[in-house]
C-alpha positions in Angstrom: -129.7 111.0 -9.6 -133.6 111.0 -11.3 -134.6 110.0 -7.4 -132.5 112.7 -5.6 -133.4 115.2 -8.3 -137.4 114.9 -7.5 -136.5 114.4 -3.5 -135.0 117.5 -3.7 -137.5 119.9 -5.6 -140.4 118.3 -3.7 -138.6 119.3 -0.3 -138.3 123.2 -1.6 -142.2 123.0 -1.7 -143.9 125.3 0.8 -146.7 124.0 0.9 -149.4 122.1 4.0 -148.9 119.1 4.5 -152.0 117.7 3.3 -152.3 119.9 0.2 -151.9 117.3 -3.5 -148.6 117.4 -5.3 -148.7 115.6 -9.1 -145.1 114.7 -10.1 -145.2 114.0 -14.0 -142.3 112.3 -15.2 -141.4 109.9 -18.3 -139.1 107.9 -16.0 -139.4 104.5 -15.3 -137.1 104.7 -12.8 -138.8 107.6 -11.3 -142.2 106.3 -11.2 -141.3 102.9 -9.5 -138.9 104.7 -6.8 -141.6 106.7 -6.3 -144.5 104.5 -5.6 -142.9 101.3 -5.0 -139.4 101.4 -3.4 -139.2 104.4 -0.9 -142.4 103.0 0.7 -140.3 99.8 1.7 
């Protein structure tokens, strides 16, 4: 749910495509789905 929670918001974003985005987050979880297991 922590995962589909931050998919989410970040897709309601209108932003350009190259343009930084900082998720903050005190999850475990979060962080490694994040930046280890969505890029495999």
């Amino acid at each position: 749910m922590e995962l589909t929670a931050a998919l989410r918001a970040l897709n309601c974003l209108k932003v350009d495509e190259a343009a930084p985005i900082t998720v903050r987050t005190d999850s475990e979880y979060l962080t490694k789905g994040m930046t280890e297991w969505l890029s495999n």
